[in-house]
C-alpha positions as CSV (number, residue, x, y, z in Angstrom):
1,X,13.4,12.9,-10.6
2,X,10.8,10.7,-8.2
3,X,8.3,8.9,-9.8
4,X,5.7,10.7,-6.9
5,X,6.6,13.5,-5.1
6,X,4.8,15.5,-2.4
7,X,6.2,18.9,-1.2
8,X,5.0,20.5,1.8
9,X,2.0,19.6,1.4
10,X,-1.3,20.0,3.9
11,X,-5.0,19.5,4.0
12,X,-8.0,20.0,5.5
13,X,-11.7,18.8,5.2
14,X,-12.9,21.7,7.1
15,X,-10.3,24.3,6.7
16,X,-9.5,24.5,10.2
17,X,-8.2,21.3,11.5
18,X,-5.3,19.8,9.2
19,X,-5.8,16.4,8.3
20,X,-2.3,16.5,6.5
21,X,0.7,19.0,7.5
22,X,3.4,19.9,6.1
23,X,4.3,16.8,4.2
24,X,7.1,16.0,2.0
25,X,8.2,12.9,0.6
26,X,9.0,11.2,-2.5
27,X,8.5,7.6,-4.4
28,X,11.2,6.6,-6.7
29,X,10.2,4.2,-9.6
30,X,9.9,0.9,-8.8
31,X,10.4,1.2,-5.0
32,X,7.7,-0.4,-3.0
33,X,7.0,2.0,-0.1
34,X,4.9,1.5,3.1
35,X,3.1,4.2,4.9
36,X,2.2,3.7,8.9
37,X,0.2,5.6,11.3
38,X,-2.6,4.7,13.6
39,X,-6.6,5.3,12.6
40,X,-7.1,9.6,11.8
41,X,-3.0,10.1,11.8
42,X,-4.1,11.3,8.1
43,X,-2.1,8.3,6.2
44,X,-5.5,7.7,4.4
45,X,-5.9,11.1,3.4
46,X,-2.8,11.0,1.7
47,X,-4.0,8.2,-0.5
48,X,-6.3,10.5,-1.8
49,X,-3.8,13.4,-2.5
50,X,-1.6,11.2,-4.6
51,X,-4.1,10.6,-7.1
52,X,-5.6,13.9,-6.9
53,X,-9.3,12.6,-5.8
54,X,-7.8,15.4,-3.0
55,X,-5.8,18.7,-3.9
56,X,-3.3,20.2,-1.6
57,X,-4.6,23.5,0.2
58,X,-0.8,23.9,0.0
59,X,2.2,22.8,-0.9
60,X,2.1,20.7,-4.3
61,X,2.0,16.9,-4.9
62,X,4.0,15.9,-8.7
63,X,2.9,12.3,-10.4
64,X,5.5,11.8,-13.6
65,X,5.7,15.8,-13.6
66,X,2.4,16.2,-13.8
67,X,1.0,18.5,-11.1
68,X,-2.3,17.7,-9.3
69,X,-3.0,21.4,-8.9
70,X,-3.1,21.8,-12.1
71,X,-6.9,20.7,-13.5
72,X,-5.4,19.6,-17.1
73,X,-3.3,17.1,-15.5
74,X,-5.8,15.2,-13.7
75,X,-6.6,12.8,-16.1
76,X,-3.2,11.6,-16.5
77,X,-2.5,11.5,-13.0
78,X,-5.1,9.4,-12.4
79,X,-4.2,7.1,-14.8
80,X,-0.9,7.0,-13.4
81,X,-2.1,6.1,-10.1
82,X,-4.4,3.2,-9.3
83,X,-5.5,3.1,-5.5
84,X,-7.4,0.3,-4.3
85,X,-9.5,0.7,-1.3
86,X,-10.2,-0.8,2.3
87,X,-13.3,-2.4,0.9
88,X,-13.6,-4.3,-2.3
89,X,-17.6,-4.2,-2.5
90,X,-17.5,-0.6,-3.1
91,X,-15.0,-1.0,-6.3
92,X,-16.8,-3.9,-8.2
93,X,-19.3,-2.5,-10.5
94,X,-19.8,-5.2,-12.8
95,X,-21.7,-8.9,-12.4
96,X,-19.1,-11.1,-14.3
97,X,-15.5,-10.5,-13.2
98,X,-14.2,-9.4,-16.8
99,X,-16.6,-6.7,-17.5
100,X,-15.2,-5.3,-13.7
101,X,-11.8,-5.5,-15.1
102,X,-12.6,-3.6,-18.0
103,X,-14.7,-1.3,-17.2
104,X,-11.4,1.4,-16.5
105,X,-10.0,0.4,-19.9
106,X,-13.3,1.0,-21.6
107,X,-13.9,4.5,-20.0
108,X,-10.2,5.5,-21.3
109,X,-11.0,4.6,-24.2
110,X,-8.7,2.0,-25.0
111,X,-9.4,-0.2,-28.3
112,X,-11.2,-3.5,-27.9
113,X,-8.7,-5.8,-28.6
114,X,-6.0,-4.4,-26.0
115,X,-8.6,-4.5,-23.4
116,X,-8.9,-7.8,-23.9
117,X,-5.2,-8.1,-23.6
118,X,-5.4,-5.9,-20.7
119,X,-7.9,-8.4,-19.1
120,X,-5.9,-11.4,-19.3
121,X,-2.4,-9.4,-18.4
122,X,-4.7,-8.5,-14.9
123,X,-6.2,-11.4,-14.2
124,X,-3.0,-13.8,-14.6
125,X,-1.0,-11.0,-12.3
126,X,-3.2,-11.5,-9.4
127,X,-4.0,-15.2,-10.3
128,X,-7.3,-15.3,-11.2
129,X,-7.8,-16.2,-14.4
130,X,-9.9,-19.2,-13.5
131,X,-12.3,-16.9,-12.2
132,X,-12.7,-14.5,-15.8
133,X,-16.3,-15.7,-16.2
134,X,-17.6,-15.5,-12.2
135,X,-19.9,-13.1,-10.4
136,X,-17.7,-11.4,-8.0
137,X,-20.7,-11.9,-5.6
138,X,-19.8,-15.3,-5.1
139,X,-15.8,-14.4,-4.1
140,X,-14.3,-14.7,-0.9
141,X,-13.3,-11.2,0.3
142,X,-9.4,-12.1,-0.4
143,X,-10.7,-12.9,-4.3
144,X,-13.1,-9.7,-4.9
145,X,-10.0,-8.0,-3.6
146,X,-7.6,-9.4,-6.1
147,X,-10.0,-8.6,-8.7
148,X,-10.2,-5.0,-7.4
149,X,-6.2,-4.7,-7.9
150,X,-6.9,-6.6,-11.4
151,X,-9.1,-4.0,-12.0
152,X,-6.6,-1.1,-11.1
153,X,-3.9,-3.4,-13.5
154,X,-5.8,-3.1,-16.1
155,X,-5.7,0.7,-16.2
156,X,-1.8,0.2,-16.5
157,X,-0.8,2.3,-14.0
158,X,2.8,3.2,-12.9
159,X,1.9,3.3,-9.4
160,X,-0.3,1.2,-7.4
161,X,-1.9,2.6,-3.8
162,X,-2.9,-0.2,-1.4
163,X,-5.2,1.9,1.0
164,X,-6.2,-0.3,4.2
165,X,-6.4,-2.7,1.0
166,X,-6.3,-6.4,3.6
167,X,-8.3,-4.3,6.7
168,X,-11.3,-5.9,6.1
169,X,-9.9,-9.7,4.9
170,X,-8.8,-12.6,7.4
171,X,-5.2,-13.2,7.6
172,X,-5.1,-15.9,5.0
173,X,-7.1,-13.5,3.0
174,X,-4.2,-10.5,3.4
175,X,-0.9,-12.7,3.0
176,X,-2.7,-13.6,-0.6
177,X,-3.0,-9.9,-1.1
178,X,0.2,-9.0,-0.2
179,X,2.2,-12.0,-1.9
180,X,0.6,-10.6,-5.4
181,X,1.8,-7.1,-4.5
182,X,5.5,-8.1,-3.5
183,X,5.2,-10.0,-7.3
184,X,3.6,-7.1,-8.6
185,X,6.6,-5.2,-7.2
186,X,9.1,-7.6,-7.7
187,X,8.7,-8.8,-11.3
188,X,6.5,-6.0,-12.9
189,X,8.3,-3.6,-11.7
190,X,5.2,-1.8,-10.7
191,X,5.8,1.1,-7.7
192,X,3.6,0.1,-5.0
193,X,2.8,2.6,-2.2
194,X,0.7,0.2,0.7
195,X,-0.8,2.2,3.5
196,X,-1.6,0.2,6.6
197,X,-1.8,0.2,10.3
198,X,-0.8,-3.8,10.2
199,X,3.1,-4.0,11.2
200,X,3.9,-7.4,9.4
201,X,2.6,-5.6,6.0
202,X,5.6,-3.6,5.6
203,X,8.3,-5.5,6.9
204,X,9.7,-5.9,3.3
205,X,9.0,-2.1,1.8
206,X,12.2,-0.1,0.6
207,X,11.4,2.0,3.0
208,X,8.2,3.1,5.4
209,X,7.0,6.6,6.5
210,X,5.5,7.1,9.6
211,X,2.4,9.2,9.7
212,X,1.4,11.0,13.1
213,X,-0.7,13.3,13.5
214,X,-0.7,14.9,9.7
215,X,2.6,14.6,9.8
216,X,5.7,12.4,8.5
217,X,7.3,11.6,12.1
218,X,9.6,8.9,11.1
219,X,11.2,8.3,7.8
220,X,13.6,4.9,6.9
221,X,14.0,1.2,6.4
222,X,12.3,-1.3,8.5
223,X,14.8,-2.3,10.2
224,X,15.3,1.6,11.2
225,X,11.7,2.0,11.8
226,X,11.1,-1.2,14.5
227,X,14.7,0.2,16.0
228,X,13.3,2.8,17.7
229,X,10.3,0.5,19.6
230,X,9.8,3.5,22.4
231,X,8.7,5.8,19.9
232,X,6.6,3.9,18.1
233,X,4.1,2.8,20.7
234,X,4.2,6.3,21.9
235,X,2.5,7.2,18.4
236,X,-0.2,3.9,19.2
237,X,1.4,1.8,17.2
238,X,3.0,-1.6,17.8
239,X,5.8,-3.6,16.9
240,X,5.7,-6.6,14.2
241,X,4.7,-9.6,16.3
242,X,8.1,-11.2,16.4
243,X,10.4,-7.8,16.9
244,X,8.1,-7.9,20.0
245,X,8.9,-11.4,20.8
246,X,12.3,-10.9,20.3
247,X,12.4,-7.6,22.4
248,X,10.6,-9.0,25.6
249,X,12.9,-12.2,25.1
250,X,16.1,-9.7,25.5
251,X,14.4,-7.8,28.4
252,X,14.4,-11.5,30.2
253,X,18.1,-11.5,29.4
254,X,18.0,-13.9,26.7
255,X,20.7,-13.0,24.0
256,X,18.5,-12.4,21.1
257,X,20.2,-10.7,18.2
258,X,19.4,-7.1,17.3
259,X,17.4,-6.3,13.8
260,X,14.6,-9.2,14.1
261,X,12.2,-8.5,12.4
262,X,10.3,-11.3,10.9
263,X,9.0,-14.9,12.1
264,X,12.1,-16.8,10.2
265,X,14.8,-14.5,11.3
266,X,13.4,-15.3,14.9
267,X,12.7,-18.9,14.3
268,X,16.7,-19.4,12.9
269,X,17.9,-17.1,15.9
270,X,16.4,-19.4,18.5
271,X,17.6,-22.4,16.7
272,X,21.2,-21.2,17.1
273,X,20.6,-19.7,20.7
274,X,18.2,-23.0,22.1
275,X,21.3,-25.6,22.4
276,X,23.4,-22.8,24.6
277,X,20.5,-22.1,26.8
């Protein structure tokens, strides 16, 4: 059975226009799981579903069999998942970074000496320890961001949701964000569901679902995803920086190999095709 899993599921703010239609999908354990769409496709909305801060007008959404529908369940869907927004000002709520951390544990009701374990367990995952006794005031936006997720470990949730979660951070600032969710992922095992509209971001997911227009459009691997380039600008997105580099390059007849996706995998293929050219 999927860890998450949403069944034809739709919203709407207003009841008249559907922010989310007719969805389905589902999360497996451990599976690290990216979500496209351009700004109002409803990808954001759909954070909001998952940890039932939204319910389904329809259709039902099922976190560790728990149902979100169902009012008695929302506490431990919740706790199962963690969703970190776009901006990390509005998730601090604390002056010195370990009382942000544990301010989830302490409103669960979890026993003083495991949030203290809890703490350091969050604050070594996202590398911050150094940092236990700051103000998150004086952070860079890539650190009050880290200490956001922190916060969210510290909840030990199964499931973490990156919504927009590097948006507002500079690009150093988001490749330290998402090189502690890849070890999140990779070594904690944690099931990560990142939501973006940056192409680079899920170039190493399981697998990516493309939101358009309420609507899953497009449904597969990376790889399968860039594939179909026409189709994705149609929908206003774009391609990862170098599967666009790489496409133009074969459009000028140059005999780049299909499936590039990332900056090494071009880099290596113009090493081998430079000497021949």
């Amino acid at each position: 059975m999927a860890l998450l899993e949403a069944e034809n599921v739709s919203f709407s703010y207003d009841k008249k226009n559907m922010a989310v239609k007719n969805v389905s999908l589902s999360v497996d354990e451990g599976e690290y799981v990216a979500i496209i769409g351009h700004n109002g496709s409803g990808k954001s909305t759909l954070a909001r579903l998952f940890n039932a801060l939204l319910i389904p007008d329809s259709g039902k959404i099922t976190v560790d069999g728990f149902c979100s529908s169902d009012k008695n369940a929302l506490f431990e869907i919740r706790r199962r998942v963690g969703v970190v927004f776009q901006n990390p000002d509005n998730q601090l709520v604390a002056s010195i970074v370990e009382d942000d951390v544990a301010f989830g544990p302490e409103n669960l009701g979890v026993k003083r000496e495991e949030i203290g374990e809890r703490i350091e367990y969050a604050l070594k995952a996202v590398g911050m320890e150094k940092f236990r006794k700051s103000s998150p005031t004086r952070l860079s936006g890539g650190q009050k961001q880290r200490i956001a997720i922190a916060g969210v470990l510290a909840l030990k949730p199964g499931i973490l949701v990156l919504d927009e979660s590097t948006a507002m951070l500079d690009p150093q600032g988001r490749k330290e964000i998402l090189e502690v969710v890849r070890k999140l992922n990779a070594e904690d095992r944690v099931t990560v569901i990142a939501i973006t509209h940056y192409m680079e971001e899920v170039l190493h997911a399981d697998k990516v679902f493309v939101v358009n227009d309420g609507g899953i459009a497009m449904q597969g691997t990376p790889a399968e995803i860039f594939r179909r380039a026409k189709e994705i600008k149609q929908m206003g997105l774009e391609l990862p920086l170098a599967a666009y580099i790489a496409e133009k390059l074969r459009q000028r007849g140059v005999p780049v190999p299909e499936g590039i996706m990332t900056e090494e995998e071009l880099a290596e293929a113009l090493c081998v095709l430079l000497p021949k050219i």
